[in-house]
LUMMIKE-735814 format. One record per residue (C-alpha): x, y, z; residue in one letter; residue number from 1. Coordinates in steps of 0.1 Angstrom, whole numbers. Layout:
! LUMMIKE-735814
PT, X, Y, Z, A, NUM
...
***
This chain:
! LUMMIKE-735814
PT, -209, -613, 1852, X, 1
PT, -182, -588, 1836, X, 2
PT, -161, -604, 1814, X, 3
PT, -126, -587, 1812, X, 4
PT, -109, -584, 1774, X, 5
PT, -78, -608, 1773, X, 6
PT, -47, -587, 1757, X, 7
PT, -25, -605, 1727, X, 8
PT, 6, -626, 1745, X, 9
PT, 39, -612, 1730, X, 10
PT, 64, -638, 1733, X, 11
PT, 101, -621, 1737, X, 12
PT, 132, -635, 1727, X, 13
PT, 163, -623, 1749, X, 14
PT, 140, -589, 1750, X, 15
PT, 145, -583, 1707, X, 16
PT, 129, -589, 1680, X, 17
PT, 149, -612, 1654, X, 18
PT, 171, -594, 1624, X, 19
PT, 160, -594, 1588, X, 20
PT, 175, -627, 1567, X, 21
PT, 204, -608, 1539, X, 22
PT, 205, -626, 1507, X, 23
PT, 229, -626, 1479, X, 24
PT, 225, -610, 1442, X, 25
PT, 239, -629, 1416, X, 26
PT, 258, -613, 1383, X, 27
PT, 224, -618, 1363, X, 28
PT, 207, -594, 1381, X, 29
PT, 235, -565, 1373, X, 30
PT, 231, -573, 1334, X, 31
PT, 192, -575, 1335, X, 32
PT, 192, -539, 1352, X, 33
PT, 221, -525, 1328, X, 34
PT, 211, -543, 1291, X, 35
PT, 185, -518, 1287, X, 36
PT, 201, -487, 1293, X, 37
PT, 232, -495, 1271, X, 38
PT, 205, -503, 1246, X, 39
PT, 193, -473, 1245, X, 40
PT, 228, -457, 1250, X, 41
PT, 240, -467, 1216, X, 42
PT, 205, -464, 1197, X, 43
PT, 208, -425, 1210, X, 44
PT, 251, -424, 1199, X, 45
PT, 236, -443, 1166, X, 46
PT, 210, -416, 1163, X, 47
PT, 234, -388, 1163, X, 48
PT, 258, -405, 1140, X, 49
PT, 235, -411, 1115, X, 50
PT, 221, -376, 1120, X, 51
PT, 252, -364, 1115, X, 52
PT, 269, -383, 1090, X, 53
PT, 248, -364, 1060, X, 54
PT, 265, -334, 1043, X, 55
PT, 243, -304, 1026, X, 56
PT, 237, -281, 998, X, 57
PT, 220, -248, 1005, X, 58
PT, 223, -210, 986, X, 59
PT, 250, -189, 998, X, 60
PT, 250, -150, 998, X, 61
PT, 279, -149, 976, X, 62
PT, 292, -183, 963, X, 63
PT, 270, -200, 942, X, 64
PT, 262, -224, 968, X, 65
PT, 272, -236, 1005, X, 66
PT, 285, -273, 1006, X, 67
PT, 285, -287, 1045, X, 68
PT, 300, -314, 1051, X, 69
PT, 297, -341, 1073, X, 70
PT, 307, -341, 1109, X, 71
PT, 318, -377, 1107, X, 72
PT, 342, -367, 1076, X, 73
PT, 336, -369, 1040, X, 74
PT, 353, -364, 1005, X, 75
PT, 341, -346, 979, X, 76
PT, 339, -372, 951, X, 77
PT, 327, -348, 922, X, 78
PT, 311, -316, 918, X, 79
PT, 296, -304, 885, X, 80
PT, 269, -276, 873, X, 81
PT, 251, -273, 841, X, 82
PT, 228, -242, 831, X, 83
PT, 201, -235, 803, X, 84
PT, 175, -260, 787, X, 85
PT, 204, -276, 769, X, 86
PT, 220, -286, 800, X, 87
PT, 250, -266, 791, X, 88
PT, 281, -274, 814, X, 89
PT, 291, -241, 841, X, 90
PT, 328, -246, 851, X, 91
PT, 330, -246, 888, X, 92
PT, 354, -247, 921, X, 93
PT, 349, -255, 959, X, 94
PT, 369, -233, 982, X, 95
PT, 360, -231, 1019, X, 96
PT, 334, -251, 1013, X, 97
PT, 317, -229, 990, X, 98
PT, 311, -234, 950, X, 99
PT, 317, -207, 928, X, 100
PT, 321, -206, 891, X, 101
PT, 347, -200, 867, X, 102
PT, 329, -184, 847, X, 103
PT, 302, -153, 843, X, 104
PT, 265, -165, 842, X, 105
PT, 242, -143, 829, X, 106
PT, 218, -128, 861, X, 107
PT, 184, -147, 862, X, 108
PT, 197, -183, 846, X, 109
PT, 188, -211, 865, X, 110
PT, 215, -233, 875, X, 111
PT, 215, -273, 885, X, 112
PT, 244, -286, 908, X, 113
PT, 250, -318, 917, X, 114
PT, 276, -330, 940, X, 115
PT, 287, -366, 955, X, 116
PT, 306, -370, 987, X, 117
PT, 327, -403, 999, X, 118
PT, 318, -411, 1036, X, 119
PT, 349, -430, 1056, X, 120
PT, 351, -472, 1061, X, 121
PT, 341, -464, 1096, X, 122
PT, 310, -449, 1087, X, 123
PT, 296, -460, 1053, X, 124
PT, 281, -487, 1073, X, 125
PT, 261, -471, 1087, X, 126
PT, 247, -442, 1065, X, 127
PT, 263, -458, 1027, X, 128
PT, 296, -452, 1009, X, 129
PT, 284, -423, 990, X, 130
PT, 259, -392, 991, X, 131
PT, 247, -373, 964, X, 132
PT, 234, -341, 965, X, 133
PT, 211, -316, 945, X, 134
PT, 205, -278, 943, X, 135
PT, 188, -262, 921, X, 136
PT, 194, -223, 919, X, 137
PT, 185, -191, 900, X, 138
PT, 213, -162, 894, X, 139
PT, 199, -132, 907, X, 140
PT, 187, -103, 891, X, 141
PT, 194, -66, 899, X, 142
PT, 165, -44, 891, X, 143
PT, 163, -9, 884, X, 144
PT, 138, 10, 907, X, 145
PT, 139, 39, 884, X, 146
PT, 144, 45, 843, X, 147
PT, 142, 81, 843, X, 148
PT, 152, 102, 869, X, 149
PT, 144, 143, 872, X, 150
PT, 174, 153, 891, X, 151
PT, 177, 187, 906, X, 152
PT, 202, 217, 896, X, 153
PT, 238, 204, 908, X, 154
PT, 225, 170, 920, X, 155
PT, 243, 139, 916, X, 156
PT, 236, 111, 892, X, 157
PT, 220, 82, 917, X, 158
PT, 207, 51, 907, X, 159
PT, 182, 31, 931, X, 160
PT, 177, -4, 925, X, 161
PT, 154, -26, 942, X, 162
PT, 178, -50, 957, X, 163
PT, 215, -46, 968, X, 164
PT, 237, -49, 940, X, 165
PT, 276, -57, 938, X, 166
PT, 289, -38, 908, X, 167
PT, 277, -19, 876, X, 168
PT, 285, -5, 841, X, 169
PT, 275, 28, 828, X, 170
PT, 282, 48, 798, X, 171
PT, 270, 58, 767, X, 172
PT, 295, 37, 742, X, 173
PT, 303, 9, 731, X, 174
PT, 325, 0, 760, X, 175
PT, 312, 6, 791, X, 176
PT, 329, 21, 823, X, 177
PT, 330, -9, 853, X, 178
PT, 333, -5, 890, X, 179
PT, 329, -30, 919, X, 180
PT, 313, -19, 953, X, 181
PT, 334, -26, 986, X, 182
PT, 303, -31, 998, X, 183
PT, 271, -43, 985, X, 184
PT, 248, -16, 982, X, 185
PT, 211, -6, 966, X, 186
PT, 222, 29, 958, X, 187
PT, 251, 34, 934, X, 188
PT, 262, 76, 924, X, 189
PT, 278, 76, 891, X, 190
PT, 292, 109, 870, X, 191
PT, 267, 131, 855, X, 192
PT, 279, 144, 824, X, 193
PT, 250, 169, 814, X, 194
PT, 221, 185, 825, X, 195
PT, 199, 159, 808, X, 196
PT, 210, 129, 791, X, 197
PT, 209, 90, 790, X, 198
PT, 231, 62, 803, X, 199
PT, 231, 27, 800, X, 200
PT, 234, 12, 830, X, 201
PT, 240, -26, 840, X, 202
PT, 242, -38, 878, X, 203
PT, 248, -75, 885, X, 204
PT, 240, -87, 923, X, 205
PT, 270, -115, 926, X, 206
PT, 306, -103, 907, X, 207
PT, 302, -138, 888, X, 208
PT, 270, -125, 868, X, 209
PT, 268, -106, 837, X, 210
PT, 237, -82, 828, X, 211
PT, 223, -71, 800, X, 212
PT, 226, -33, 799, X, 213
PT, 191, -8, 808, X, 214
PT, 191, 31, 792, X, 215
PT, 185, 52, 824, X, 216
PT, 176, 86, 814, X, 217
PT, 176, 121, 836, X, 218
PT, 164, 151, 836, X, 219
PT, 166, 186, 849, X, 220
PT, 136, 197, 875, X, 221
PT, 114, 219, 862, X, 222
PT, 79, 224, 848, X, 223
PT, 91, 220, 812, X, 224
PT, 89, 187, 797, X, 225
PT, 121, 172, 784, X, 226
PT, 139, 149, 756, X, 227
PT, 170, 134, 753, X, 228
PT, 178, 114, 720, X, 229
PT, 198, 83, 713, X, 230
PT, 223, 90, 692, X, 231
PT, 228, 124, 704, X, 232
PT, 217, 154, 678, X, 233
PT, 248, 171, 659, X, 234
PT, 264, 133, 655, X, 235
PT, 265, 110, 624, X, 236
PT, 241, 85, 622, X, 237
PT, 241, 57, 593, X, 238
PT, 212, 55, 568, X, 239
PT, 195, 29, 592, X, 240
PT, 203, 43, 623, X, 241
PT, 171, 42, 644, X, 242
PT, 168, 75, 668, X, 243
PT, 156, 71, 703, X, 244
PT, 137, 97, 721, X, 245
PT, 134, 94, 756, X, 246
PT, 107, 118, 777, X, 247
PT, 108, 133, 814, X, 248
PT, 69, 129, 812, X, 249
PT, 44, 101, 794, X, 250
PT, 44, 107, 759, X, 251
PT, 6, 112, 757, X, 252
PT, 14, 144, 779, X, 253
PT, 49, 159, 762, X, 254
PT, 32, 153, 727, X, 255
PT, -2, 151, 729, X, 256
PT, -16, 127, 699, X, 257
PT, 11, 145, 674, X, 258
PT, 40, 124, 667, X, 259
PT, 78, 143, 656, X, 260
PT, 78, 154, 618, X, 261
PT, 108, 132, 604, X, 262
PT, 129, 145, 574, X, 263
PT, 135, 134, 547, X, 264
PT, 100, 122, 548, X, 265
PT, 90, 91, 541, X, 266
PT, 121, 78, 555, X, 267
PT, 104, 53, 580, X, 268
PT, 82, 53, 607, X, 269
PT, 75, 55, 645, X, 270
PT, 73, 35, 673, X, 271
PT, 63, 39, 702, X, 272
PT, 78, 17, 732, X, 273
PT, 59, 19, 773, X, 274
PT, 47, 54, 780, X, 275
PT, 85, 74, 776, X, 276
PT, 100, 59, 746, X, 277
PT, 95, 68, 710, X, 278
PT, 120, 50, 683, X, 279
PT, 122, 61, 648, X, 280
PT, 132, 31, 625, X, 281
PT, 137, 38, 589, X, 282
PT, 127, 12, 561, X, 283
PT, 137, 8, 528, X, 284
PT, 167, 24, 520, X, 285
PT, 165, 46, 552, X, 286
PT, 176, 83, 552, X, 287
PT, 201, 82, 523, X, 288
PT, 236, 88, 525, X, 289
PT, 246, 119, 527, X, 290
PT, 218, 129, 538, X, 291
PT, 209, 154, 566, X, 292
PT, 185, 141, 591, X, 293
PT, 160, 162, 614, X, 294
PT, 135, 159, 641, X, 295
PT, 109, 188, 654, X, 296
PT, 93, 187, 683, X, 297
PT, 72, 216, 696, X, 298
PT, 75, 247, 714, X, 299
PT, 64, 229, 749, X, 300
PT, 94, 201, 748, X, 301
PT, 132, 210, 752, X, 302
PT, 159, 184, 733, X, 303
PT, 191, 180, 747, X, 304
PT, 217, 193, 721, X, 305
PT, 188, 206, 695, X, 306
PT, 186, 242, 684, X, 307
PT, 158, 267, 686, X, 308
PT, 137, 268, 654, X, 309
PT, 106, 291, 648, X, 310
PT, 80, 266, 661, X, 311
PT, 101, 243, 689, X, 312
PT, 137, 225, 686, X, 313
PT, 148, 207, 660, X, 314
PT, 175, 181, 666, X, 315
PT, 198, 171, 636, X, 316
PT, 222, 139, 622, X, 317
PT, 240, 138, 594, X, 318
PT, 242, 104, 577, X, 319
PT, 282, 103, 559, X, 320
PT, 284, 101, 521, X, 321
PT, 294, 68, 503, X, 322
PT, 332, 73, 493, X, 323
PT, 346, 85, 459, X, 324
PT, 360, 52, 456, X, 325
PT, 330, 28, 462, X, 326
PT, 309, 54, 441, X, 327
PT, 335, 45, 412, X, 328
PT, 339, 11, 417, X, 329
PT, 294, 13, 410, X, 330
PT, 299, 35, 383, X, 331
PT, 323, 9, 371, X, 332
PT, 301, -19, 373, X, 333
PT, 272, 0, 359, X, 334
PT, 289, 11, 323, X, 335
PT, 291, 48, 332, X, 336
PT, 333, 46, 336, X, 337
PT, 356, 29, 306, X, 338
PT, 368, 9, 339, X, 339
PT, 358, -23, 350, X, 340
PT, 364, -34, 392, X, 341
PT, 377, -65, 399, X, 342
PT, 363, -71, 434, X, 343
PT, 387, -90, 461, X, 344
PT, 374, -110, 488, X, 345
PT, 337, -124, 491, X, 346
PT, 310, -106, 472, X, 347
PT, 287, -77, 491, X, 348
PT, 254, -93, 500, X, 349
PT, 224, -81, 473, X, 350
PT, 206, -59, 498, X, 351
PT, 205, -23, 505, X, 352
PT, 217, -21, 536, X, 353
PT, 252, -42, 528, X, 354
PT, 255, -17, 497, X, 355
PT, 251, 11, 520, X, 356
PT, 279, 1, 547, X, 357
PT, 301, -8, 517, X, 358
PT, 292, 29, 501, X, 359
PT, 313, 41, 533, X, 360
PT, 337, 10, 536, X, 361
PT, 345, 0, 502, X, 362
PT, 355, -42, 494, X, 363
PT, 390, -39, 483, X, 364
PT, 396, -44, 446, X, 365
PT, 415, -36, 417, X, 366
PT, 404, -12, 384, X, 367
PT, 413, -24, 350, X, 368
PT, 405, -8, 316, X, 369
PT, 378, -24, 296, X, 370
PT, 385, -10, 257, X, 371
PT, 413, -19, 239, X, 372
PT, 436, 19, 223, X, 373
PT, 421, 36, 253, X, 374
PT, 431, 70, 245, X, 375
PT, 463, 85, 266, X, 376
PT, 445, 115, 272, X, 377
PT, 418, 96, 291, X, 378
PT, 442, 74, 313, X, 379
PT, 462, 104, 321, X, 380
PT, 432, 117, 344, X, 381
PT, 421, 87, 361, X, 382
PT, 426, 88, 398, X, 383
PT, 412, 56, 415, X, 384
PT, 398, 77, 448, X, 385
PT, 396, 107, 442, X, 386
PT, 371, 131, 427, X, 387
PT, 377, 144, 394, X, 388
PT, 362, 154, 358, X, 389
PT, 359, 117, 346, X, 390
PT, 343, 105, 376, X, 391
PT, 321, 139, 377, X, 392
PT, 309, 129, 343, X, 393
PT, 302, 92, 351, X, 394
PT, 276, 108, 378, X, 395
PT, 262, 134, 354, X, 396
PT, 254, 104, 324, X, 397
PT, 240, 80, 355, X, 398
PT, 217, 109, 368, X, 399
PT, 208, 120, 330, X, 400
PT, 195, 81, 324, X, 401
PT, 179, 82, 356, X, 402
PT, 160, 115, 352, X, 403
PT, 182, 129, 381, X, 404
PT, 194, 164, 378, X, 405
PT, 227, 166, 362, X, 406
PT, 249, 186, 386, X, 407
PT, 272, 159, 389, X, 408
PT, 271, 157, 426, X, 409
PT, 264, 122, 442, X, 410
PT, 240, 132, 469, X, 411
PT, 216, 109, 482, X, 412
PT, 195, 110, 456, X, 413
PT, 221, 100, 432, X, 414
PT, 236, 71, 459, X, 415
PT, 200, 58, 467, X, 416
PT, 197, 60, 429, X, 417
PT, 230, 42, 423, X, 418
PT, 223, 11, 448, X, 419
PT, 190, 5, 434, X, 420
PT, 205, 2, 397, X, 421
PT, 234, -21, 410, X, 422
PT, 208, -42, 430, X, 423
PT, 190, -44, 399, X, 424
PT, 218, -50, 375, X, 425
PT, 206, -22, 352, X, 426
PT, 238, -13, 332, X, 427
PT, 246, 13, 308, X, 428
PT, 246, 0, 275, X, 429
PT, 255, 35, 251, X, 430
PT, 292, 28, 259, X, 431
PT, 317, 54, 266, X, 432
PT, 329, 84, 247, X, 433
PT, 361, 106, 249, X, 434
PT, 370, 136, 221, X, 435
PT, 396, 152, 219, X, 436
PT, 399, 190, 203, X, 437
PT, 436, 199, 191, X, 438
PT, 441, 237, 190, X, 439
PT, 469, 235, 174, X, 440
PT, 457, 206, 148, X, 441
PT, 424, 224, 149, X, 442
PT, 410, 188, 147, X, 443
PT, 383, 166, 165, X, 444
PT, 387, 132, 173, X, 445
PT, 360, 111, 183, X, 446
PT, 368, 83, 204, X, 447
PT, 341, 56, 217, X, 448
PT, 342, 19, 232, X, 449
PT, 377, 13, 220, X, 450
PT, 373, 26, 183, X, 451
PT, 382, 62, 166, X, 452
PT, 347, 66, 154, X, 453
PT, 360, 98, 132, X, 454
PT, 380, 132, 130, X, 455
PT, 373, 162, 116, X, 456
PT, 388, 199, 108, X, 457
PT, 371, 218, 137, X, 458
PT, 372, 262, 143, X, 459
PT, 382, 269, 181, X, 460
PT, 381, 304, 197, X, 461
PT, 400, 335, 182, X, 462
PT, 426, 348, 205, X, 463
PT, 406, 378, 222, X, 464
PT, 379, 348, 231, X, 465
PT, 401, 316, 233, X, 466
PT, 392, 280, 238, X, 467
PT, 399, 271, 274, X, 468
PT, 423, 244, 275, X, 469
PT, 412, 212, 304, X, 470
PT, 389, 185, 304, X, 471
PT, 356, 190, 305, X, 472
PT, 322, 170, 312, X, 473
PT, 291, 181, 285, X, 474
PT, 265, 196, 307, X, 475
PT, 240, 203, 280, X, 476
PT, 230, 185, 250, X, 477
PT, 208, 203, 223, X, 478
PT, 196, 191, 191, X, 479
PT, 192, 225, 181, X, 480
PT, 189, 260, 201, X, 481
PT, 199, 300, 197, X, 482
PT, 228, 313, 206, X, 483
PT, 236, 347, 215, X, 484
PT, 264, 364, 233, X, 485
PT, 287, 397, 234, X, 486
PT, 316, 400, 211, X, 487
PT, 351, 411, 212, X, 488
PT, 340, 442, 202, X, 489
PT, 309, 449, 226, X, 490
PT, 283, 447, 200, X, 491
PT, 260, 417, 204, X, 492
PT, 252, 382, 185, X, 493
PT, 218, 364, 182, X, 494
PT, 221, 332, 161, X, 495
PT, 188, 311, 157, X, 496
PT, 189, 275, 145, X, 497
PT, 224, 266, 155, X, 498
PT, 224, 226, 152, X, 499
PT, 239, 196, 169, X, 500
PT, 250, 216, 202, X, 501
PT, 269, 200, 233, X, 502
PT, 281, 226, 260, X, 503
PT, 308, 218, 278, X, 504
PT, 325, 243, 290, X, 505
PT, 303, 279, 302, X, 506
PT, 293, 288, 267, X, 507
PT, 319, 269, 245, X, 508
PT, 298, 238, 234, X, 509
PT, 310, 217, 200, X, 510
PT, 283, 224, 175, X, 511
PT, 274, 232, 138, X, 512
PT, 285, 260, 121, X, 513
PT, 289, 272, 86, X, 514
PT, 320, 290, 74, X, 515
PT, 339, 294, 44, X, 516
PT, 370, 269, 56, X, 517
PT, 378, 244, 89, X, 518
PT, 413, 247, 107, X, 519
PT, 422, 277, 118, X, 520
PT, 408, 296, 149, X, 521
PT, 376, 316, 142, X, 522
PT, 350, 309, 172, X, 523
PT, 342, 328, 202, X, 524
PT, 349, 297, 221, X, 525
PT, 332, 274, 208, X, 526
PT, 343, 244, 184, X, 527
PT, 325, 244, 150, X, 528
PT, 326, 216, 126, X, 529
PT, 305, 210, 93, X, 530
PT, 274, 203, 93, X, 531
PT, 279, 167, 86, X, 532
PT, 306, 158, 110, X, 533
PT, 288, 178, 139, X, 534
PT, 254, 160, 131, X, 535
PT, 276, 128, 138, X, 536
PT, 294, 138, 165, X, 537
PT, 263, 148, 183, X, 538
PT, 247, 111, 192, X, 539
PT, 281, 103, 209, X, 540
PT, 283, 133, 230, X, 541
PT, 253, 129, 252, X, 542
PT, 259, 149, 293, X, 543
PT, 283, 133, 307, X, 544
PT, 309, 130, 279, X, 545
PT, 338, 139, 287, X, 546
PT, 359, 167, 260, X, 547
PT, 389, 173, 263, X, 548
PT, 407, 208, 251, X, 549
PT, 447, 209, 244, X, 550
***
C-alpha cells in the first residue's frame, strides 16, 4: 500500500506572520561605541602637536644658519656661536629667522651654534619649557679652478673657480680692489692690465667670510714659454726682498735642470715651490743696499718687463741706499766722525736685517761733539744729513781699516761692511784728526781728539801753482815715494825719496821737504814742512783725514 508524504501544517494568524519585538538602547551603549574613537582622536591631535611643537637648526644658502620655529609658538631664549679650537666667541643676530654674524669669519673655519627656544604654558606640557638646539657648520671655501691662465691676444682677464662665489679682491698691492657680485656666480672678469702679469686674487662664497689672497698669473698664447716676476723688474726691492718667478709651462720644461744666475752671487738661494713657482730668498745680509739686482734666464723664456741681453732677458731691481744720515749716525758710533749720536726712542734690534731697514729709515736722534776745543773750522762743515767732505772722509778711514777701497763712496760693500762692524761693536780706536794750513800764516796746525798735538812753519804753492783753498780728505798716505811733475816754466821735475807724504788734494799732499827757510810760499802746491815736523805729522794724517786749506 502507497503511502502518501504528509506536508508541514502552517498555522496562520489573521493570515500574517507576527512583527519583530523593538527594544531600547540605553546611553552606555553610545559611549562604549564613541570612547574609542575620541581616543584615538586626541592620541592623533596629540601626535601632531608634539610633532610640531619642535623648532630646527639647518644650513642656509646665505645666513649662517636657518632657525624654524615651532608651529605651536616659541621664543628665542638665547642664541650664541663660538669658532676655532679655543672656542672663541662669533658675534651673531637672528633676522627672519635666519642667523648671521656680525662679524667676518675666515672661509673654511668651523663654526658651533647653539640656540635655546621658550615653548608657551599651553604647550610645555607637553613637549618641555625649553629646547635647545645644535649645528655645527663649516664656512665655505671658494677655490680657484685655475692659477695660471694663457689668455689670448685681446681676451679678457676671467677667473673660473670651482664653486659659485659672492665677491672677490684682486690687485697687485697692498690694498686690494673689492667688488660684490649681484649675483652669485663661478666666473668673475676682472681688468687685465698687461699682456702677461700676476694678480692676487681672493673670492669668498658668503659676503660674511674673509679669504686669504691666491697669486693668479696669465699669459699671452703662444709657443714661447713665459715669466712674470714678483716684484715686477725695473722696481726697488729691499736687501731681503725674495723675487718670485712665475712660469706659463712646468719649470722642468721652461728651464730644463738650469736654475736663473742671481747677481750679486752668493746672495741666497732658490726655491722651488709646485711645478710653476721658483722663489729667490736671500740669506745673510741679502743683496746689499744699494745694490743692483739681476736675473737671466735664457734665450727660450720671455720676462715680463726684462730687457734683451746677448744670451736671453735679464730682469733687474735696484735695492735703495742707506741714507746719509743713518750712515753718519754709524760712522758716529763707530769712532770714524768727532760726533757722538744720541739715539731717541727704543734701540734697533742687533740683527742685520733691523740695521738694514733703519739704513733707509733712520731712529731719530740727536748729534753732539765728543772732544772738548773742537776746532771752528771743523764745526763750520758739519751738516747732520747731508753729504759732504767730513762725512766723505769718515767713509774713506772705515773702508781703509776694513781693506775696502778708498773712494769714499758708501756702496754696498761699504754698508754691508758698516752693519757688520756695528753688529760687532768694532770701533775705531786711532781717534780723529783735523789740520789746518794757513796761507797767509804759512803755518800747520795739527789738531787730534781734542788736543793741538803741534804747529809748524809750512811752504804752500807759489802764485803761478797755488794751494787750492777747501777742505780736503787725504786720499793717499806714503811713507816715502817720487815725485815728479811739470813746472811753471814747462820743464819737468823728478824728486826721488820725498818722505812722510799725504795727498790730499790732486797732487798737493803735505810732506817733507828741505829748503833753506819755512813761511813764505815756495811749493808747486804742495805744503812742505821740516823734516822733523812732517815725520810727526805723518802718523796723524792717515786717508781719511780731513785738511783743511784757508
Amino acid at each position: 500500500m502507497a503511502i502518501s508524504p504528509q506536508r508541514p501544517t502552517v498555522t496562520r494568524s489573521h493570515g500574517r506572520y507576527p512583527p519583530p519585538v523593538k527594544r531600547r538602547r540605553g546611553p552606555g551603549a553610545y559611549v562604549a561605541v564613541l570612547l574609542p574613537l575620541l581616543i584615538v582622536g586626541a592620541l592623533a591631535a596629540a601626535a601632531v602637536v608634539f610633532s610640531t611643537a619642535k623648532g630646527s637648526l639647518s644650513t642656509d644658502p646665505a645666513a649662517l644658519a636657518r632657525l624654524t620655529l615651532p608651529a605651536g609658538g616659541a621664543s628665542i631664549e638665547s642664541v650664541s656661536a663660538v669658532t676655532g679650537p679655543h672656542s672663541q666667541g662669533v658675534a651673531v643676530s637672528v633676522r627672519d629667522q635666519r642667523i648671521w654674524p656680525d662679524q667676518l669669519i675666515p672661509a673654511g673655519e668651523q663654526l658651533s651654534i647653539d640656540v635655546t627656544l621658550k615653548r608657551p604654558g599651553w604647550i610645555s606640557w607637553l613637549s618641555g619649557r625649553t629646547q635647545h638646539l645644535h649645528l655645527d657648520v663649516t664656512a665655505p671655501t671658494a677655490v680657484l679652478a685655475a692659477q695660471y691662465v694663457t689668455l689670448g691676444s685681446g681676451a679678457p682677464l676671467t677667473v673660473s673657480f670651482r664653486q659659485p662665489v659672492a665677491g672677490v679682491w684682486y690687485g697687485s698691492g697692498r690694498h686690494l680692489a673689492h667688488q660684490t657680485l649681484a649675483t652669485a656666480s663661478s666666473t668673475v672678469t676682472l681688468p687685465r692690465p698687461g699682456l702677461a702679469g700676476s694678480m692676487w686674487i681672493a673670492a669668498v662664497a658668503r659676503t660674511w667670510e674673509t679669504s686669504l689672497p691666491v697669486l693668479v698669473s696669465w699669459f699671452p698664447a703662444g709657443a714661447k714659454a713665459s715669466a712674470v716676476a714678483s716684484p715686477a723688474p725695473g722696481t726697488a726691492i729691499g736687501p731681503a726682498s725674495p723675487i718670485t718667478l712665475t712660469f706659463s709651462r712646468p719649470i722642468s720644461r721652461a728651464l730644463g735642470h738650469s736654475l736663473p744666475p742671481v747677481s750679486p752671487a752668493g746672495a741666497g738661494s732658490w726655491q722651488q715651490i709646485g711645478d710653476h713657482v721658483l722663489v729667490f730668498h736671500p740669506s745673510g745680509a741679502g743683496y746689499g743696499l744699494g745694490a743692483r739686482v739681476t736675473v737671466a734666464l735664457p734665450a727660450g723664456v720671455s720676462l715680463l718687463g726684462a730687457r734683451q741681453g746677448t744670451g736671453g732677458t735679464v730682469g733687474s731691481w735696484h735695492v735703495p741706499a742707506g741714507t746719509t744720515l743713518r750712515l753718519q749716525q754709524l760712522l758716529a758710533q763707530l769712532g770714524y766722525l768727532p760726533l757722538r749720536f744720541n739715539q731717541s726712542g727704543s734701540p734697533i734690534a742687533p740683527t742685520a736685517a733691523a740695521q738694514e731697514a733703519a739704513a733707509v729709515h733712520p731712529p731719530a736722534g740727536s748729534f753732539t761733539w765728543a772732544y772738548p776745543n773742537t776746532p771752528a773750522g771743523l764745526t763750520s762743515i758739519w751738516a747732520p744729513g747731508a753729504s759732504g767732505e767730513m762725512t766723505r772722509g769718515a767713509v774713506m778711514a772705515f773702508e781703509d781699516d776694513h781693506g775696502l777701497a778708498t773712494d769714499g763712496d758708501a756702496g754696498p760693500l761699504v754698508w754691508r761692511a758698516l752693519i757688520a762692524a756695528a753688529l760687532a761693536g768694532q770701533h775705531s780706536s786711532f781717534g780723529y784728526t783735523f789740520v789746518e794750513v794757513s796761507k797767509g800764516a804759512q803755518r800747520l796746525t795739527l789738531w787730534h781728539s781734542g788736543h793741538t798735538v803741534l804747529t809748524t812753519a809750512v811752504n804752500t804753492g807759489i802764485a803761478q801753482a797755488p794751494t787750492e783753498s777747501g777742505t780736503f780728505a787725504v786720499y793717499e798716505h806714503l811713507r816715502v815715494t817720487t815725485m815728479s811733475g811739470t813746472n811753471p816754466d814747462g820743464s819737468h821735475y823728478h824728486d826721488p825719496g820725498i818722505q812722510f807724504v799725504s795727498y790730499f788734494n790732486g797732487g798737493d799732499a803735505l810732506h817733507a821737504f828741505t829748503r833753506a827757510q819755512y813761511g813764505f810760499p815756495q811749493s808747486l802746491g804742495c805744503v812742505e814742512m821740516p823734516l822733523g815736523p812732517a815725520g810727526a805729522v805723518w802718523p796723524y794724517t792717515p786717508i781719511g783725514t780731513l785738511v783743511q786749506v784757508q
